[in-house]
C-alpha positions in Angstrom: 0.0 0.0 0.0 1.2 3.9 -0.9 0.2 7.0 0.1 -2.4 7.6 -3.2 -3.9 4.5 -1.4 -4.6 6.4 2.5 -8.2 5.6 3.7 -10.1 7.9 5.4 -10.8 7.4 9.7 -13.3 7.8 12.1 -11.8 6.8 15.5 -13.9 6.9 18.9 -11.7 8.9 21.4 -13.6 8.1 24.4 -12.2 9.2 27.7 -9.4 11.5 27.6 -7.8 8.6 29.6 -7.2 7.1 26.6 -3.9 8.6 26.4 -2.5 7.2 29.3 -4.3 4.0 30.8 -4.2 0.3 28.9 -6.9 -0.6 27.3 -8.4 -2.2 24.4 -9.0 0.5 22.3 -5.7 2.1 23.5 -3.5 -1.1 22.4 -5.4 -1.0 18.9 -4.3 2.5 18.8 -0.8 2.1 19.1 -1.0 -0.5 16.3 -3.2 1.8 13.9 -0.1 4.0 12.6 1.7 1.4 11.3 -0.8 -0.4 9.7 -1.0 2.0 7.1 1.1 4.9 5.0 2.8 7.3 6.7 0.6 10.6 5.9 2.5 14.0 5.3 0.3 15.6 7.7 -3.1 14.4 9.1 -6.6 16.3 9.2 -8.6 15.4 12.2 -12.2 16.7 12.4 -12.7 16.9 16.2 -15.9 16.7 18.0 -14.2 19.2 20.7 -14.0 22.3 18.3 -17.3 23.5 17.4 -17.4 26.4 14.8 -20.5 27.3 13.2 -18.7 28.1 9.9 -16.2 25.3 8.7 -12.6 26.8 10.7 -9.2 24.9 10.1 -6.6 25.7 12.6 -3.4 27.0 11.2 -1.1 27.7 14.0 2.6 26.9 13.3 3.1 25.1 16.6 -0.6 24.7 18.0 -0.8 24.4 21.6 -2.0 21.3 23.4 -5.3 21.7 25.1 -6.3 20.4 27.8 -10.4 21.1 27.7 -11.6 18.7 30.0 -11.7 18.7 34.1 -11.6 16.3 37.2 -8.4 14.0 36.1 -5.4 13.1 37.1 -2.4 15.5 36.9 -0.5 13.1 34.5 -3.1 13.8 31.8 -2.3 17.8 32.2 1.2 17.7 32.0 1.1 15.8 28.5 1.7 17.9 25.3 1.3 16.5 21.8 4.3 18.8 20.2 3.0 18.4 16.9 4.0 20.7 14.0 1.0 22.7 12.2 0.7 22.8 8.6 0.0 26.8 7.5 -0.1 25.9 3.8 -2.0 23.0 3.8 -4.6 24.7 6.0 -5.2 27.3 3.2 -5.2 24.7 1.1 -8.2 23.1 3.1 -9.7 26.0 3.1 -9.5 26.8 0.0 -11.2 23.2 -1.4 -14.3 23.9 1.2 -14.7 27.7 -0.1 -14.6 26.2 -3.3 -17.2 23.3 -2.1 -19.4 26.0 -1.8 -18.9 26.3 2.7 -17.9 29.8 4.3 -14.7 28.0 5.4 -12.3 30.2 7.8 -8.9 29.9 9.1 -7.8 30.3 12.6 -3.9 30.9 13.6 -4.5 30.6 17.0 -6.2 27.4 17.8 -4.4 24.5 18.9 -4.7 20.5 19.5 -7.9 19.9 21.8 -8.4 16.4 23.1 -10.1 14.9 20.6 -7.3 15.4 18.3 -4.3 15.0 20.7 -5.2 11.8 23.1 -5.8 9.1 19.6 -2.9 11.1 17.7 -1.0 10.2 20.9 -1.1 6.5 21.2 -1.3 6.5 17.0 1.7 8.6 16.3 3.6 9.0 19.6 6.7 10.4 18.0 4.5 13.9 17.0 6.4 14.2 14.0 3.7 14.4 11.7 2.4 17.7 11.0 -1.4 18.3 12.3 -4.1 20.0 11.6 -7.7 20.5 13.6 -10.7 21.1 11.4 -14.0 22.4 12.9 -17.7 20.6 13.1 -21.2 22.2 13.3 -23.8 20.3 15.6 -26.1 23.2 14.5 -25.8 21.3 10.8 -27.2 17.5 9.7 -24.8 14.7 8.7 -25.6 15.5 5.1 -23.4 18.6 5.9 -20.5 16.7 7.3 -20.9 14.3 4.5 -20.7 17.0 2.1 -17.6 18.8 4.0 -15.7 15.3 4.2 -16.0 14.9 0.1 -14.6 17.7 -0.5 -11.3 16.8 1.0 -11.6 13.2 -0.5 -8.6 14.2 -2.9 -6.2 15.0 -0.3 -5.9 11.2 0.4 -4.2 11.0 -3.1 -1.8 13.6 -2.2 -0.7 12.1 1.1 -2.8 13.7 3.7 -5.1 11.5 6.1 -8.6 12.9 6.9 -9.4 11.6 10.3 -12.7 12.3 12.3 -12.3 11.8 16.5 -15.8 11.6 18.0 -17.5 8.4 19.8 -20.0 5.9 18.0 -22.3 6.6 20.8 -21.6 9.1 23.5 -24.3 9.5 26.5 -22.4 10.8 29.1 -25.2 10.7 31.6 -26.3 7.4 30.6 -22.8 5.0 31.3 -22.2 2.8 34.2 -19.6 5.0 35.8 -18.8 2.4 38.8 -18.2 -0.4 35.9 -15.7 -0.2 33.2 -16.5 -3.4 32.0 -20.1 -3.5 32.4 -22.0 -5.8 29.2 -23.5 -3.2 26.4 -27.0 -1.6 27.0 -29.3 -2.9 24.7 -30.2 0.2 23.8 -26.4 1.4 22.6 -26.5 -2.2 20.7 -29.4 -1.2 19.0 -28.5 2.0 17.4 -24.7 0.9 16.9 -25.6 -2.3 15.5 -27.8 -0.8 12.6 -25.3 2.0 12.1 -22.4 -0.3 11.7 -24.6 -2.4 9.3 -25.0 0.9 7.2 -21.5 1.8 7.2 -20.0 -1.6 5.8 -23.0 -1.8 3.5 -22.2 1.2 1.9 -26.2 2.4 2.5 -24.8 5.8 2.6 -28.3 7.0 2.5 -29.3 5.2 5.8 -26.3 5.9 7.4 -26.7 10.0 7.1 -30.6 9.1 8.0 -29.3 8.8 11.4 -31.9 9.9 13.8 -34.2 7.2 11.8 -32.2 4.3 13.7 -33.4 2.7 17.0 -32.5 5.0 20.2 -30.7 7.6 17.9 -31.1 10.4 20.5 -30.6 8.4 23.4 -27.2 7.5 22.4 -26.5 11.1 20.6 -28.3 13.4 22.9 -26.0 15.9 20.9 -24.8 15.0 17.9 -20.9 16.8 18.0 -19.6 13.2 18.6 -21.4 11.7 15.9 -21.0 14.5 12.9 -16.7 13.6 12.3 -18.0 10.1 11.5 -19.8 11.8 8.5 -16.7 13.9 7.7 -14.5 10.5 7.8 -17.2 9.2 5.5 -17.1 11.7 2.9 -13.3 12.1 3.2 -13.1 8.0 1.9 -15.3 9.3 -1.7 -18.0 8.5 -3.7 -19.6 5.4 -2.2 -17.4 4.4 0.4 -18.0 1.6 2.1 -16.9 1.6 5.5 -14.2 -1.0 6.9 -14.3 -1.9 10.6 -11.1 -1.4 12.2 -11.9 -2.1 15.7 -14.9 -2.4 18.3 -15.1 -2.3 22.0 -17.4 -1.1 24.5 -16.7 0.5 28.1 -19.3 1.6 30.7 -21.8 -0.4 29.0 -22.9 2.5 27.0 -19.9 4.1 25.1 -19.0 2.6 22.1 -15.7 3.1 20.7 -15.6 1.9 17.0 -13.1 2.3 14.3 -13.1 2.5 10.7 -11.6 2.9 7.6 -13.2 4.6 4.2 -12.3 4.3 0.7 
């Protein structure tokens, strides 16, 4: 495999512990970077920076952010020293503006957590250049869909379009006193005919989200679901969707993984 041949990602980030403890999704992690090419920069649509006009972050050395409270120190005193990518963010920009989005460019906003803590245990080193794009949960996954095929062709020219959210994410709902607690039938329900969707290639029924069982209860908000639809869009035409990994913690948060191309 070469670089022309880079999927597209979606990768659940779950806790921002997953940067630090062992787990299952962790260990597939660290195997995830090299599994495939090595990109020349990576483009991670984070559920963590919410723009409501598509914003790519463009900051020479972005900072690493910790947005998140109540953890241990260790997590805090971690920084992702990642280079930024100026031109290649103009670049981005450039292909949504053309896409027809009011796309923007920020030289100020660094790494948040659902960029840093997967590109962490994927590429540890931090010697691949990084760049945070923004999502709307004021939008539809059409929208998303739409913003991840218009960055489709950067796969060809080396750059992997990545989207960190969770494949369900109902904070309030988990079983916070059991890590390892069996899955809710109600988080099987919705992930099960999603996943279907996504390895079908039923594009249509995948973006039809809310139509599946328990949509809402297991997207109360959708900011963790929407980077799915950017990795989706980012793989081209009638992707299909690959399933890299699949784990669930606190019975309710499922942490799937997939490729698009």
């Amino acid at each position: 495999m070469n670089a022309s041949s880079l999927p597209s990602l979606f990768v659940s980030h779950g806790s921002p512990m997953l940067a630090i403890e062992d787990s299952a999704t962790g260990r597939f992690l660290d195997r995830l970077g090299a599994s495939m090419p090595r990109p020349r920069a990576v483009v991670v649509a984070s559920a963590h920076f919410n723009a409501a006009s598509p914003t790519v972050a463009a900051a020479l050395s972005p900072a690493t952010i910790h947005d998140f409270g109540g953890f241990p120190r260790a997590l805090y005193d971690i920084r992702y020293p990642a280079a930024g990518a100026p031109e290649l963010a103009s670049d981005v920009a450039q292909r949504l503006v053309s896409a027809g989005f009011d796309a923007r460019i920020d030289h100020h906003h660094g790494l948040d957590h659902g960029v840093w803590v997967p590109l962490r245990r994927i590429y540890p080193q931090a010697d691949i250049p990084v760049l945070a794009l923004s999502v709307d949960p004021a939008q539809t996954a059409a929208w998303h869909y739409r913003l991840g095929l218009a960055l489709a062709p950067l796969r060809r020219d080396g750059v992997l379009v990545m989207g960190s959210g969770g494949f369900s994410h109902n904070l309030h709902a988990l079983d916070w006193q059991h890590a390892d607690a069996p899955a809710f039938a109600w988080m099987s329900a919705f992930t099960d005919a999603l996943r279907d969707r996504l390895i079908d290639g039923d594009i249509a029924g995948a973006l039809d989200w809310q139509a599946l069982p328990q949509a809402l209860r297991n997207h109360p908000t959708p900011e963790h679901l929407y980077p799915l639809y950017v990795a989706l869009g980012a793989g081209g035409e009638g992707a299909r969707g690959r399933l890299l990994h699949r784990d669930v913690e606190l019975g309710g948060l499922a942490l799937d993984a997939f490729a698009f191309e």
